[in-house]
N, C-alpha and C positions, 0 to 999 in steps of 0.2 A: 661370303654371302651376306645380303644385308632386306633389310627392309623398305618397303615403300608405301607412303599411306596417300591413297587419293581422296580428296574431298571435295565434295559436290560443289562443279563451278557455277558461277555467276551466268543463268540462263537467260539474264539480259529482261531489258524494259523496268529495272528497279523490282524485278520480285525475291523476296526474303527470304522465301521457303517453299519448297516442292515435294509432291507426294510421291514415295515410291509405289509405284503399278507393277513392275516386272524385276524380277534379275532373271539374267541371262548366264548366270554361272553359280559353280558353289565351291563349301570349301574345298579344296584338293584338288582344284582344277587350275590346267598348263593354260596359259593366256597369252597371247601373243597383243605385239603395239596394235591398237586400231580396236583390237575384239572389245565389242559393243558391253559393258557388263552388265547393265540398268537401262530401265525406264525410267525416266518421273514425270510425272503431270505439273500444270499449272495454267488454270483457267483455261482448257481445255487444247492447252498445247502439250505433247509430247515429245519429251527431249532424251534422246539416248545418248548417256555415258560411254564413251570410248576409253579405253585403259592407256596410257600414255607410254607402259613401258611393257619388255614382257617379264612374265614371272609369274607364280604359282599363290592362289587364292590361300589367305592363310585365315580370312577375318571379314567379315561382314557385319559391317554395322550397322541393318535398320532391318526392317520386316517389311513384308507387303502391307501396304497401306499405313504406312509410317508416315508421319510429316517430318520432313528433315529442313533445316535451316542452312540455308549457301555458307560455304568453308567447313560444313560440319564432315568429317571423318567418316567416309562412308565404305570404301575397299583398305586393306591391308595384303598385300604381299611380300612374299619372298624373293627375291629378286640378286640377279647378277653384280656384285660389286659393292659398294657402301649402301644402297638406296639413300633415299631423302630421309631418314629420320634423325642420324647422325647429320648431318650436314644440317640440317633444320635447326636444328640445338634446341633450344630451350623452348623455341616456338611449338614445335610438335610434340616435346615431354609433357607440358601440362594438361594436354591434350585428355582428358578422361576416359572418352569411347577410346582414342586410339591406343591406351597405353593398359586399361583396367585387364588385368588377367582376368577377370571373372566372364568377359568378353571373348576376349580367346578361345579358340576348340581347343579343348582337352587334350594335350598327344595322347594316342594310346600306348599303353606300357608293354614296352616286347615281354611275351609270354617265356618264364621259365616256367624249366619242369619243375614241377612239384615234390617233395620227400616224399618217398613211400612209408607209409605209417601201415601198419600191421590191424586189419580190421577184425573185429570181434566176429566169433566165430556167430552165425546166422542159423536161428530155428529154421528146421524144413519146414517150408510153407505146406501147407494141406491142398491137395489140389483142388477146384471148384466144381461142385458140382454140375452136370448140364443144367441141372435148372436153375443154375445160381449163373451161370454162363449164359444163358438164352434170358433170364431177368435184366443182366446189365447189356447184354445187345439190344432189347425191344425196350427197353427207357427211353435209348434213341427215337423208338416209334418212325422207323424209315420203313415203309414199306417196297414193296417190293417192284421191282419195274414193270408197266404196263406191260403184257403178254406174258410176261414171263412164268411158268408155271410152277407152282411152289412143289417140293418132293415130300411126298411123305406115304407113307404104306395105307392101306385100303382101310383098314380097324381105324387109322388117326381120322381119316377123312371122315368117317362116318361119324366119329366121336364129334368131332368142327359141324359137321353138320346138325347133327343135335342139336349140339352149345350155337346154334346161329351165328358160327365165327366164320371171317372170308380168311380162308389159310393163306391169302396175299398179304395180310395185315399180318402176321407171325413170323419173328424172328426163327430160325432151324439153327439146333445147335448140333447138329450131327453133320457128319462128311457133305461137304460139299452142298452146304444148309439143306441138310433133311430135316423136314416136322417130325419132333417124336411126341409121346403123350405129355413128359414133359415138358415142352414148350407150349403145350396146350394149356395145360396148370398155371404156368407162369404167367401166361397172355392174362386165362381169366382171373389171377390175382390181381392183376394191372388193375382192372375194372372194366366197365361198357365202352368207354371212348376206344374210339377204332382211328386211325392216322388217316387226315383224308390224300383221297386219289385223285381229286379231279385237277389239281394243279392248283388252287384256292387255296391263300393264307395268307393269312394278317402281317402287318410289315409297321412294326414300332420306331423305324429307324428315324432316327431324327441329325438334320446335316447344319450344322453351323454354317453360316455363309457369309464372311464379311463383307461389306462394302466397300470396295477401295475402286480410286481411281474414276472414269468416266462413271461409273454406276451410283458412286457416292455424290457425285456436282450434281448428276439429278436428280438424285434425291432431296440433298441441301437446297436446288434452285426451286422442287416444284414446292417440296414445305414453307419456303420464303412466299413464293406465291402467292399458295394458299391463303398463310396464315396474316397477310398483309392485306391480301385484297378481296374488296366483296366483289364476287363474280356476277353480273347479270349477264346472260345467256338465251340467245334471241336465235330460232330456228325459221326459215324458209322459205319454200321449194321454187326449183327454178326452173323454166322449160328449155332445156341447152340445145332442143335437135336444130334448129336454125344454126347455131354458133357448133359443132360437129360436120355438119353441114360444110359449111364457110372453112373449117380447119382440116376435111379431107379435102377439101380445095383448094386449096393454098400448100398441102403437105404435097401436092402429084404438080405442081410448079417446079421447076428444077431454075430458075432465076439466081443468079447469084448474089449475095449479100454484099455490103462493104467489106471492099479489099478484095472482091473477087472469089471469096472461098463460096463456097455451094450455103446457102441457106439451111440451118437448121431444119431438122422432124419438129413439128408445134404438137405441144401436146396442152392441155385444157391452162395449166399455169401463167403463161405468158399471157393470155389474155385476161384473166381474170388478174393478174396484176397491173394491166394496164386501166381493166374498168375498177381497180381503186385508187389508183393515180388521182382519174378522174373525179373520183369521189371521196377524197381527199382535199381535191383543188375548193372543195365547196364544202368540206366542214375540215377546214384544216388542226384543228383539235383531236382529232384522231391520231393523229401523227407525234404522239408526244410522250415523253418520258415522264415519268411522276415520282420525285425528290419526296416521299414521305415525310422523311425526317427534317425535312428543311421548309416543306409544307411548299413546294414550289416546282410546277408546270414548267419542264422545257420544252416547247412548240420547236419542233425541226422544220425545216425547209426542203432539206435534202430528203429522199422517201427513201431510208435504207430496209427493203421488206427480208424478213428472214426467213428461209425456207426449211421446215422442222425434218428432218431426214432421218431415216434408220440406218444404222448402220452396223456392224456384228458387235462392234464394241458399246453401242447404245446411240441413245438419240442425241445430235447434234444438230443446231441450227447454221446454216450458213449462211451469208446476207448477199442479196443483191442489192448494191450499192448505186446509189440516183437512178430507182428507178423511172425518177422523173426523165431522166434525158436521155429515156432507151428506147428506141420502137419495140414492135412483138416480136421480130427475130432477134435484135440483139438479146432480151428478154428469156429469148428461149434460148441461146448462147450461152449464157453466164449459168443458166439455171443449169445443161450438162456439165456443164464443167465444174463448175462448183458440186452437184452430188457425183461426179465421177473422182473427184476429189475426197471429199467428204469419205463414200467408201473406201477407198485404198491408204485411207489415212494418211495422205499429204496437204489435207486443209491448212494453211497458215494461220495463224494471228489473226493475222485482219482479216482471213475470208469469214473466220468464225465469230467475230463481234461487229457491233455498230449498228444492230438491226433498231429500226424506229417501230417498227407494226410487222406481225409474223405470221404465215400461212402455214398451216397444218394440213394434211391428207395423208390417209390411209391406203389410196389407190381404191384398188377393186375391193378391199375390204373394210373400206371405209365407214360401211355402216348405214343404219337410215337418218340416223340424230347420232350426234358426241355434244358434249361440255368442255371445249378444250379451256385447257388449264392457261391463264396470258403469261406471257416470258416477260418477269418482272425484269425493268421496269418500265416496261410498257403500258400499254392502257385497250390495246385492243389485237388480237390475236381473228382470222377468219378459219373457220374448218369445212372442209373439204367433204361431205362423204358422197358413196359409191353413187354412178349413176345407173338408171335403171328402166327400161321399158316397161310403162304403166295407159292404158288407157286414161285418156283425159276427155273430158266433155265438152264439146266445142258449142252448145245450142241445138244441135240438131241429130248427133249423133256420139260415141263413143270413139276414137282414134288414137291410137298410138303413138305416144310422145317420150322422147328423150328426157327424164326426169331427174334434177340431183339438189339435197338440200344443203344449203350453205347453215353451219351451227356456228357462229361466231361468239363471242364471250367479251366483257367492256369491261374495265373500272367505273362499278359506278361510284366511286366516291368524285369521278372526273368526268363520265360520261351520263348525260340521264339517259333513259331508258328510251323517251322521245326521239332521240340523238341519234341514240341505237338504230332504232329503228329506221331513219331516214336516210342513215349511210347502208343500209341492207338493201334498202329498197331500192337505192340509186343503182347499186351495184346490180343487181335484180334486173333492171331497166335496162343496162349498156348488155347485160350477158345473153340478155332477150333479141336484143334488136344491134346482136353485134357491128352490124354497118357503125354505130354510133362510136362505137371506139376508137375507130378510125377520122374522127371529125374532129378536129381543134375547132 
């Protein structure tokens, strides 16, 4: 039998180190070649470790939420034949995780029997009294289960009755818990407090929760954020029932798309990213990434919009990539695919970076106003909330309108507030009078 130590390969694109999120095994378990052993993250890619050989877990070297560095020692097994540690030679001896006993699990030491040593002869205990016996059961102060009727003779009851005690709050230390007088003694030595019944009580529990993996980049990404940029945040309302309208009519078309497949379901997305396209084309500073530290504006060309998605494991943005050179079904194409992705966590690489400008919504629970947070290092983020049937006043009467307000959020250290407003309002404009979007 021999050893074999695996250490964290090279997950590609020049990254140095990855966070462990998951193991998929522990010590003293049989592994066969292939079985997945770890997760790790890195900038929000997910890479499982597969065990190259088979053999039995002897050693783990990182924790959840560890940062490990590529080549570092991360499985040790036991394994069929020499394993790689001998054959490794000198390379894998200096190795400190892989070699440090203090690393190592402990074996446990097969149990011998012990000598019989001759025990000193033991005072008879004094038996306890029932009332020293119904004192240390009613310390517990468990009372007793709803209906259940406490036992105790006619003379106790009336006694409890006096004493304004519920004989469901008394421990019985007779057969088959009967109340005697003394458990009544004991009760009232406890004091007044009675055990409550109605299922109410305080819960001090307190749960450590680390951060590791997807939950910890969001945290890092929105604190960078934050703490980088001054947010101005500009709210409003849009009248969508025209553009609802226009998109259950286009959704009951069965037309087919390029290549022949069926045209997407449109849902509110696609078009609202095509009237930023639009409004983009005319304050093309929006469109841009902000090099703080180097004090310098990248103005993009390409409009890569990201799309903020929930997903079980947390928020992840996906991007649609040019969406200058997409109509509204392609638009609405990329945007399933990518959160159908997204959820089942097979997003790649690239589907999860490159975003230039990023849309946020909550769907139906989006809210009336938000302050979305901008995905540094961008300069402008739009938010989504719910839409909602509100009478609007037209001049002459009261009417029922499709209602939803747009809350977007700017860099102003890049955008003034002017700015702001005039790409809201553009947007406002095409979402009003949807025909327009469709007009080069």
């Amino acid at each position: 039998m021999g050893e074999h130590i695996i250490k964290l390969p090279d997950v590609g694109e020049g990254v140095a180190e990855a966070e462990l999120v998951e193991w998929h095994v522990k010590i003293g378990d049989i592994v066969r070649e292939d079985t997945v052993l770890a997760a790790v993250m890195t900038d929000k890619a997910t890479v499982e470790i597969p065990s190259p050989v088979d053999g039995e877990i002897l050693w783990l070297g990182a924790e959840i939420g560890d940062t490990v560095a590529i080549g570092s020692p991360i499985v040790r097994l036991k394994v069929a034949g020499e394993g790689n540690v001998k054959a490794a030679g000198k390379e894998a001896e200096p190795t400190a995780e892989a070699e440090a006993p203090a690393k190592l699990p402990s074996p446990k030491p097969e149990t011998a029997p012990s000598p019989k040593v001759a025990k000193p002869a033991e005072a008879p205990v004094k038996p306890a009294s029932p009332a020293e016996k119904t004192t240390a059961r009613a310390s517990a102060g468990a009372p007793r289960p709803e209906g259940e009727k406490p036992l105790a003779s006619p003379a106790v009851r009336l006694r409890a009755k006096e004493a304004g005690i519920d004989l469901r709050q008394v421990t019985g230390s007779g057969p088959a818990g009967r109340i005697g007088h003394e458990d009544i003694e004991a009760f009232l030595a406890r004091g007044p407090q009675l055990a409550k019944t109605s299922g109410l009580a305080s819960n001090d529990a307190i749960e450590d929760i680390k951060l590791v993996g997807l939950r910890r980049k969001i945290a890092e990404k929105m604190t960078l954020s934050k703490s980088r940029i001054p947010h101005i945040t500009y709210v409003e309302e849009i009248d969508v029932t025209p553009l609802e309208e226009l998109r259950a009519a286009l959704n009951k078309e069965k037309r087919p798309a390029k290549g022949g497949a069926e045209r997407p379901k449109l849902t509110l997305l696609p078009f609202l990213m095509r009237a930023m396209v639009k409004a983009i084309a005319d304050q093309p500073q929006l469109n841009s990434l902000f090099d703080d530290e180097a004090g310098i504006i990248h103005q993009h060309g390409g409009i890569h919009i990201g799309i903020a998605a929930q997903t079980p494991s947390g928020l992840v943005v996906p991007v649609v990539k040019h969406a200058e050179a997409r109509d509204i079904w392609d638009c609405g194409a990329e945007v399933a695919r990518l959160a159908e992705a997204a959820k089942s966590g097979t997003a790649t690489r690239d589907d999860l970076s490159g975003s230039t400008i990023t849309i946020t919504s909550l769907g139906a629970m989006g809210g009336v106003a938000t302050t979305p947070v901008i995905n540094h290092p961008e300069v402008a983020i739009i938010g989504v909330n719910k839409m909602m049937v509100r009478p609007v006043w037209d001049g002459t009467q009261f009417i029922p309108r499709k209602m939803m307000n747009l809350s977007s959020s700017f860099d102003h250290r890049v955008i003034d507030g002017w700015d702001a407003a005039v790409f809201v309002q553009r947007i406002k404009a095409l979402l009003e009078t949807p025909a327009l979007i469709f007009v080069d």
